[in-house]
N, CA, C and O atoms as CSV, one atom per row, in Angstrom:
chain,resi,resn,atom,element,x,y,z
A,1,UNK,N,N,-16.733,46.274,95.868
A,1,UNK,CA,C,-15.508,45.578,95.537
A,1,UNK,C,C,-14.635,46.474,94.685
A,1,UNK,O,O,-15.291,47.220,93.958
A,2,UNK,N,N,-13.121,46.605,94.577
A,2,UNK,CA,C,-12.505,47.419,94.155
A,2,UNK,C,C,-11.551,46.680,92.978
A,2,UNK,O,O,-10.424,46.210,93.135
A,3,UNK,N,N,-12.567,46.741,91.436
A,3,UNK,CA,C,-11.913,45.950,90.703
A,3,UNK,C,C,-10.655,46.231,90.295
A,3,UNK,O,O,-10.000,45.346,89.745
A,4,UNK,N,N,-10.057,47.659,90.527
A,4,UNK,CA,C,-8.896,48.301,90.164
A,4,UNK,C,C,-7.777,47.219,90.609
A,4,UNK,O,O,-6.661,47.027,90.126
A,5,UNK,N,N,-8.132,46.870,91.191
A,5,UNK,CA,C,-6.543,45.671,91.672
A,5,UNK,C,C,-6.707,44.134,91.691
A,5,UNK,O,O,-6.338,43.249,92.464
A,6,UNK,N,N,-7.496,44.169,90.389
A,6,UNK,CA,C,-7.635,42.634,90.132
A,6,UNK,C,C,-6.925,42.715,88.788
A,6,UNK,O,O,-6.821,43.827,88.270
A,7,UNK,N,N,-6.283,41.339,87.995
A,7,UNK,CA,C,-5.740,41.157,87.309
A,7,UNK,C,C,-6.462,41.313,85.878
A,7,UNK,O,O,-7.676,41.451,86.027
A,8,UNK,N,N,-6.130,41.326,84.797
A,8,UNK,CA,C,-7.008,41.119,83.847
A,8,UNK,C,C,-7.865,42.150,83.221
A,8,UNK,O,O,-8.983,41.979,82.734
A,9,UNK,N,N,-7.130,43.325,83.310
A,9,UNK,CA,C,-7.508,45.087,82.976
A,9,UNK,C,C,-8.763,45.549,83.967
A,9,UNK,O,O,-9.755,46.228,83.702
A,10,UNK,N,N,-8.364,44.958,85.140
A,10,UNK,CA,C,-9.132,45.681,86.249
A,10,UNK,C,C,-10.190,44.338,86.741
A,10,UNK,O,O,-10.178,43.964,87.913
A,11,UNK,N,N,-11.249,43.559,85.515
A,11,UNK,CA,C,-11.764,42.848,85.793
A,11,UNK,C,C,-11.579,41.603,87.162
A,11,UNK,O,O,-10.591,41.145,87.737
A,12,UNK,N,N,-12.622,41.444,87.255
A,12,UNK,CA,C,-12.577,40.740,89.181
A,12,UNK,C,C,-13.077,39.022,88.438
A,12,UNK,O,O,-13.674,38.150,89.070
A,13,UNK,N,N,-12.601,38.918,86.903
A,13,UNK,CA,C,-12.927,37.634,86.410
A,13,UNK,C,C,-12.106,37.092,85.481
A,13,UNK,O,O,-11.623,38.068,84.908
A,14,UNK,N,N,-11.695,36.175,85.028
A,14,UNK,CA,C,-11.002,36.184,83.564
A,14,UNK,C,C,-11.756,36.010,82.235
A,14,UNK,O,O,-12.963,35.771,82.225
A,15,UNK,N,N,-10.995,36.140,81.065
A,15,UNK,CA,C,-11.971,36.025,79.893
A,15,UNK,C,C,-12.335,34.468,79.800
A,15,UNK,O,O,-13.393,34.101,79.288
A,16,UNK,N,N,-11.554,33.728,80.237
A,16,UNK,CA,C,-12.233,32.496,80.184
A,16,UNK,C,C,-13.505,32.127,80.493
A,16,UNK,O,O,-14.351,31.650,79.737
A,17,UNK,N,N,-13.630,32.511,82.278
A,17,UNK,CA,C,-14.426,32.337,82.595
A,17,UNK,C,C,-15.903,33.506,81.747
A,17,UNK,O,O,-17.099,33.226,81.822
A,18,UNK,N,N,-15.555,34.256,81.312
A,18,UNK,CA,C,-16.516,35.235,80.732
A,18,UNK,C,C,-16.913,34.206,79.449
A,18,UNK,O,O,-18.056,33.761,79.341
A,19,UNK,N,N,-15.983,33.924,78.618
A,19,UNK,CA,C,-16.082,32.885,77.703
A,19,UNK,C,C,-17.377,31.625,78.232
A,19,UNK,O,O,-18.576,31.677,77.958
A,20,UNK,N,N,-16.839,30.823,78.843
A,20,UNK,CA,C,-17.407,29.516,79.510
A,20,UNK,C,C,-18.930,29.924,80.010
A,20,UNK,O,O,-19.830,29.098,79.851
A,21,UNK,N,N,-19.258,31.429,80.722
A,21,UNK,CA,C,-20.457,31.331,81.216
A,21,UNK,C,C,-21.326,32.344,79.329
A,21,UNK,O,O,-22.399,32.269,78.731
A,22,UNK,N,N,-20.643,32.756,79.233
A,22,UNK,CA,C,-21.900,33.096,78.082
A,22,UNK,C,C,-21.742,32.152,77.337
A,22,UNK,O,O,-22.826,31.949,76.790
A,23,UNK,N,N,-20.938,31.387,76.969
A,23,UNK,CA,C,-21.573,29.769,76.144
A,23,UNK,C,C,-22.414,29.440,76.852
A,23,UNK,O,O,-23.219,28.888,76.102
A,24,UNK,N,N,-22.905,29.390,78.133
A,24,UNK,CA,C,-23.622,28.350,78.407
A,24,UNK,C,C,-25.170,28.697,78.028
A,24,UNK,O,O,-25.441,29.872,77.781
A,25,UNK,N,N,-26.053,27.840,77.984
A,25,UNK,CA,C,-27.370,27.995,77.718
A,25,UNK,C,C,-27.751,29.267,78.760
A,25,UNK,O,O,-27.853,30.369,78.223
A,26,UNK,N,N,-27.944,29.192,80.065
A,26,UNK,CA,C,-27.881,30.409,81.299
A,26,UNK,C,C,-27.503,31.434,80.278
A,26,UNK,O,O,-28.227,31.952,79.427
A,27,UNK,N,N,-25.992,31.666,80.569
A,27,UNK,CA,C,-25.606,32.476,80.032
A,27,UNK,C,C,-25.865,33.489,78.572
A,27,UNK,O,O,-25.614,34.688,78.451
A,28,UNK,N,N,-26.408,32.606,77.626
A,28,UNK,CA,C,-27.008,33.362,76.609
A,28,UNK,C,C,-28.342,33.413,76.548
A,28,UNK,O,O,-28.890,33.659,75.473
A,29,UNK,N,N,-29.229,33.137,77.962
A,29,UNK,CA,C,-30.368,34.337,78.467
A,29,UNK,C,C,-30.304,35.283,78.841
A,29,UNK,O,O,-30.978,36.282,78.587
A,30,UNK,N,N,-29.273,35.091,79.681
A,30,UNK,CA,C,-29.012,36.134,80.693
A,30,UNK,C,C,-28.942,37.426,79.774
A,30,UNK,O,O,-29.504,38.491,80.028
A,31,UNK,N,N,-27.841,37.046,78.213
A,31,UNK,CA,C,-27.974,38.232,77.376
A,31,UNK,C,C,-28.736,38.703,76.759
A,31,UNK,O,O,-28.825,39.877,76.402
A,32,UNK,N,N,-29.756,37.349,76.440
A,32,UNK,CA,C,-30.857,38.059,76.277
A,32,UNK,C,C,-31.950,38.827,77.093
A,32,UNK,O,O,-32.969,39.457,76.812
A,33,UNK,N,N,-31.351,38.525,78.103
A,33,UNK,CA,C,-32.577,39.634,78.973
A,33,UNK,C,C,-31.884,41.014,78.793
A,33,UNK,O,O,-32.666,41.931,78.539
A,34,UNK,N,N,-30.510,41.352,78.881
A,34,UNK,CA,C,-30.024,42.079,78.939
A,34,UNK,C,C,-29.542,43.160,77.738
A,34,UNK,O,O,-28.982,44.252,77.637
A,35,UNK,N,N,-30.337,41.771,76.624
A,35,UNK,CA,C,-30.273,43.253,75.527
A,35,UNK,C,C,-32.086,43.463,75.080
A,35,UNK,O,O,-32.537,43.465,73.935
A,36,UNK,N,N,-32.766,43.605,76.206
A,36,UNK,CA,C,-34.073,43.491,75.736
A,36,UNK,C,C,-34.290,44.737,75.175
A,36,UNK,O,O,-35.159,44.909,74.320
A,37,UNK,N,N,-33.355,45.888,75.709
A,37,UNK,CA,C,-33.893,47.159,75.117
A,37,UNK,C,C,-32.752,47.477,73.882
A,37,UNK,O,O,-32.352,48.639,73.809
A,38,UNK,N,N,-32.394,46.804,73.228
A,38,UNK,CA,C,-31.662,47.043,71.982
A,38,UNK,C,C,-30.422,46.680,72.345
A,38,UNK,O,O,-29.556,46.775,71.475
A,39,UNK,N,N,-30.093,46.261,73.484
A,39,UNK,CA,C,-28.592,46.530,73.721
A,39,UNK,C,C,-27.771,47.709,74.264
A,39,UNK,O,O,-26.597,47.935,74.557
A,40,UNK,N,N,-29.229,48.504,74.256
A,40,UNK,CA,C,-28.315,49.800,75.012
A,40,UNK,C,C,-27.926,50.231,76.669
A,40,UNK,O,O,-27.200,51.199,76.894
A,41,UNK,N,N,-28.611,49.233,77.977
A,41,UNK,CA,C,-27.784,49.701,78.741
A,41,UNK,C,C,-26.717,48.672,78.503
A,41,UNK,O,O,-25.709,49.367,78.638
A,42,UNK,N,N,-26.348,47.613,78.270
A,42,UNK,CA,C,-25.678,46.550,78.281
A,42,UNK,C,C,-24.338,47.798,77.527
A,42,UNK,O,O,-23.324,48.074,78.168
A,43,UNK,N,N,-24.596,48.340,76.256
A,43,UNK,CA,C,-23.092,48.930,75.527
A,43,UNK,C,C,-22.889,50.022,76.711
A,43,UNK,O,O,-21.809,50.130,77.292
A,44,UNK,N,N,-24.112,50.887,77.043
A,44,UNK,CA,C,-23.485,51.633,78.296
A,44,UNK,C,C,-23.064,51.402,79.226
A,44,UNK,O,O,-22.579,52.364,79.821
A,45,UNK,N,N,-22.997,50.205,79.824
A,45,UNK,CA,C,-22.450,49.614,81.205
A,45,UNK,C,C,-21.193,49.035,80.659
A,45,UNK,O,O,-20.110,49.097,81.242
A,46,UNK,N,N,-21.357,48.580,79.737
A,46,UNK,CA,C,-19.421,48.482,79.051
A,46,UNK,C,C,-18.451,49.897,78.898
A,46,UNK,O,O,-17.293,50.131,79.245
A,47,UNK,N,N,-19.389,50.638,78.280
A,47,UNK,CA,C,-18.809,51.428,78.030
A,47,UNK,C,C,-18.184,52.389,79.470
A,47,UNK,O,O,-17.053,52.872,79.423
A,48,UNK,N,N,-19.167,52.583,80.809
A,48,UNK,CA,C,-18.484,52.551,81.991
A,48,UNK,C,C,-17.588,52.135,82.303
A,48,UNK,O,O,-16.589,52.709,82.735
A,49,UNK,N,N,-17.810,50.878,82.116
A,49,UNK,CA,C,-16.517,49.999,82.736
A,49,UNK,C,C,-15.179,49.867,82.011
A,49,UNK,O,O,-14.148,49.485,82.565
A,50,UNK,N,N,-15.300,50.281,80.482
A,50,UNK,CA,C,-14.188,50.418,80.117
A,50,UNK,C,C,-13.313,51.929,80.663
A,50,UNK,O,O,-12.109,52.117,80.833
A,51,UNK,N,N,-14.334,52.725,80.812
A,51,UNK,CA,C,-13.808,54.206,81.257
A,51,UNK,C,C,-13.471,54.109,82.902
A,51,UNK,O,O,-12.846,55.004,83.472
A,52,UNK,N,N,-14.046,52.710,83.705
A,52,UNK,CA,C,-13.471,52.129,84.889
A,52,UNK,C,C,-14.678,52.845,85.735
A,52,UNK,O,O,-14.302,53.402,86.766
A,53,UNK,N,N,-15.533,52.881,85.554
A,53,UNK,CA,C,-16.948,53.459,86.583
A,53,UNK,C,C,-17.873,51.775,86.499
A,53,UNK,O,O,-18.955,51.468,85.997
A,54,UNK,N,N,-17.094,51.184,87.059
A,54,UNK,CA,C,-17.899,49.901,87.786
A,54,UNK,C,C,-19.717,50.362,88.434
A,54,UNK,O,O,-20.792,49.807,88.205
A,55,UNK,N,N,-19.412,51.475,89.203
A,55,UNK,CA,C,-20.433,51.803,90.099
A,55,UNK,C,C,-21.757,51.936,88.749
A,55,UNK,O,O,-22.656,51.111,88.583
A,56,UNK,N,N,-21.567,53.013,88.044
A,56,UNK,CA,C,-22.560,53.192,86.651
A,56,UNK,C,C,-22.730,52.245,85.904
A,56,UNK,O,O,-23.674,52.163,85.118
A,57,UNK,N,N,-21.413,50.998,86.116
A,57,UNK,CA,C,-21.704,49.892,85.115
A,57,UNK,C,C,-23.330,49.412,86.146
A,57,UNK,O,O,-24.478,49.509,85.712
A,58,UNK,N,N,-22.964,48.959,87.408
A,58,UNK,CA,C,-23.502,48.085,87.836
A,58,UNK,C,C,-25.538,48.974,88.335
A,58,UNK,O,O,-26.610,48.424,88.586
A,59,UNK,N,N,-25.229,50.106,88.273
A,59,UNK,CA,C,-26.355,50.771,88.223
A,59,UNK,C,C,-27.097,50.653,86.852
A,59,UNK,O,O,-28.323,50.603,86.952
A,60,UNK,N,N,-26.820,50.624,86.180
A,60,UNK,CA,C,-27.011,50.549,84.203
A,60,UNK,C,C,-27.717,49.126,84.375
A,60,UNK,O,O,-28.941,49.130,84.243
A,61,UNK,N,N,-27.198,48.119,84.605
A,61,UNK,CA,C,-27.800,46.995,84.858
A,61,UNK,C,C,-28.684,46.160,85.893
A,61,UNK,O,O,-29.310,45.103,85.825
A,62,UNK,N,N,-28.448,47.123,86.889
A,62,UNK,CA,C,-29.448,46.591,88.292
A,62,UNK,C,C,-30.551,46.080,88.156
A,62,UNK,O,O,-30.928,44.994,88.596
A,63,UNK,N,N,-31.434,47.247,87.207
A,63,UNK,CA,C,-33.029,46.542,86.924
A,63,UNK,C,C,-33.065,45.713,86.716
A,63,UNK,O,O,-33.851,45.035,87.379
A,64,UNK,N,N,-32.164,44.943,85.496
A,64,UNK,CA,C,-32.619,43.698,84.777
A,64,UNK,C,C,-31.754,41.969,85.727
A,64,UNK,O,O,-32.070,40.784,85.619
A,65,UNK,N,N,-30.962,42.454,86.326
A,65,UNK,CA,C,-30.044,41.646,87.140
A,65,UNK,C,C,-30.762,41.574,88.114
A,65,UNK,O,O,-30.453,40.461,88.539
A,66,UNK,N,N,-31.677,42.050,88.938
A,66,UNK,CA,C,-32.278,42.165,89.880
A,66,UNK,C,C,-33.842,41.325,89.633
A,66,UNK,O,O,-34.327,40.864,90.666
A,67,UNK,N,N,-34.627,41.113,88.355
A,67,UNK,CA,C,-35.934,40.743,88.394
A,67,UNK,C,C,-35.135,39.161,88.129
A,67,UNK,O,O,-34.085,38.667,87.717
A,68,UNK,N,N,-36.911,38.694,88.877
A,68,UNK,CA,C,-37.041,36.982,89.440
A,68,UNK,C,C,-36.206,36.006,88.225
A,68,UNK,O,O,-35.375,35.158,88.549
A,69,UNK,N,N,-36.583,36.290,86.816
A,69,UNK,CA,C,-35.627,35.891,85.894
A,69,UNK,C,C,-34.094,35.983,85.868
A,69,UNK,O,O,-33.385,34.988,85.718
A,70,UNK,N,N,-33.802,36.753,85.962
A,70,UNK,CA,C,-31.787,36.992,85.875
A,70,UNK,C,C,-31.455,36.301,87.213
A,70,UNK,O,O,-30.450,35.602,87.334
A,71,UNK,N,N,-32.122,36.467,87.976
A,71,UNK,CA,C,-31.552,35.956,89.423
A,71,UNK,C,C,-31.857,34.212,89.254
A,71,UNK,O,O,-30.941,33.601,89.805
A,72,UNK,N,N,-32.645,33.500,88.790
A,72,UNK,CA,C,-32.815,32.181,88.884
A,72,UNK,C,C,-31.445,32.232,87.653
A,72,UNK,O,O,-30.446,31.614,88.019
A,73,UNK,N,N,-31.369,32.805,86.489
A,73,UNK,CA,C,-30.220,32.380,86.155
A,73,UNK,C,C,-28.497,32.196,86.236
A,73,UNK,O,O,-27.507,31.656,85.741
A,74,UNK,N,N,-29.171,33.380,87.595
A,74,UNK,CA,C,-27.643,33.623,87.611
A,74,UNK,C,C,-27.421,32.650,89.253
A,74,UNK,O,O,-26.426,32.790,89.963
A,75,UNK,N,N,-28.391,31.862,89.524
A,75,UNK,CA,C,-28.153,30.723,90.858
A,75,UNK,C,C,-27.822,29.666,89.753
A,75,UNK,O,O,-26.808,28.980,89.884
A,76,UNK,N,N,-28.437,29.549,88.937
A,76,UNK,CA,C,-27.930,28.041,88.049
A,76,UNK,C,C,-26.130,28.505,87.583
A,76,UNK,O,O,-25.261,27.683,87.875
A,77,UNK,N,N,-25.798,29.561,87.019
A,77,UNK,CA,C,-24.636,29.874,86.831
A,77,UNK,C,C,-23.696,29.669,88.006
A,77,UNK,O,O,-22.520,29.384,87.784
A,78,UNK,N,N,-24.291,29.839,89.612
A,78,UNK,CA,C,-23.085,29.757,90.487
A,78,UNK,C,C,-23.189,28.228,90.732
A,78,UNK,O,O,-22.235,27.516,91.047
A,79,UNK,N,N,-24.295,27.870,90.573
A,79,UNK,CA,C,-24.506,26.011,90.959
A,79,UNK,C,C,-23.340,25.641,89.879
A,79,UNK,O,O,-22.698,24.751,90.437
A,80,UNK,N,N,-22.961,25.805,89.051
A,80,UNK,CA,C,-22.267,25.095,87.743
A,80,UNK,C,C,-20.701,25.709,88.195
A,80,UNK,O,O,-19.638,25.122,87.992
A,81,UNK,N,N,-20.815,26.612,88.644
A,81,UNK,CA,C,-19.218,26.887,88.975
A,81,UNK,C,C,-18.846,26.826,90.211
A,81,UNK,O,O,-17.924,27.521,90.638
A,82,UNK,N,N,-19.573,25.914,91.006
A,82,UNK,CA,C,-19.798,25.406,92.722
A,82,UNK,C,C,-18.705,25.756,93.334
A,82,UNK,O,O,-18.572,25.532,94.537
């Protein structure tokens, strides 16, 4: 997907919605799975994406987005935004 031409400094989401899903209970597992190792690929995959390398963001995070945990949370996250 080519976030360069989405609204919202490239992002393919708004802050709202970024807002709304890390309030949710889901959502602040999800960070916690994702800062299991200190937080450091999570600041490096920001830090990609602020420099606009989506691809390294989304490699930085694959492992943990990918095991049986992140994925059941992230089906309850799309069930809630149906």
């Amino acid at each position: 997907m080519d976030y360069k031409n989405t609204s919202n400094g490239g992002l393919p989401f708004s802050e709202q919605q970024i807002r709304r899903v890390l309030g949710s209970p889901e959502g602040q597992k999800l960070l916690q799975l994702l800062s299991r190792d200190g937080g450091a690929a999570l600041r490096q995959a920001a830090q990609a994406m602020r420099a606009g390398d989506y691809a390294l963001a989304q490699q930085l995070l694959s492992p943990v987005m990918q095991s049986p945990q992140a994925q059941q949370l992230i089906a309850k996250l799309n069930e809630k935004q149906g």
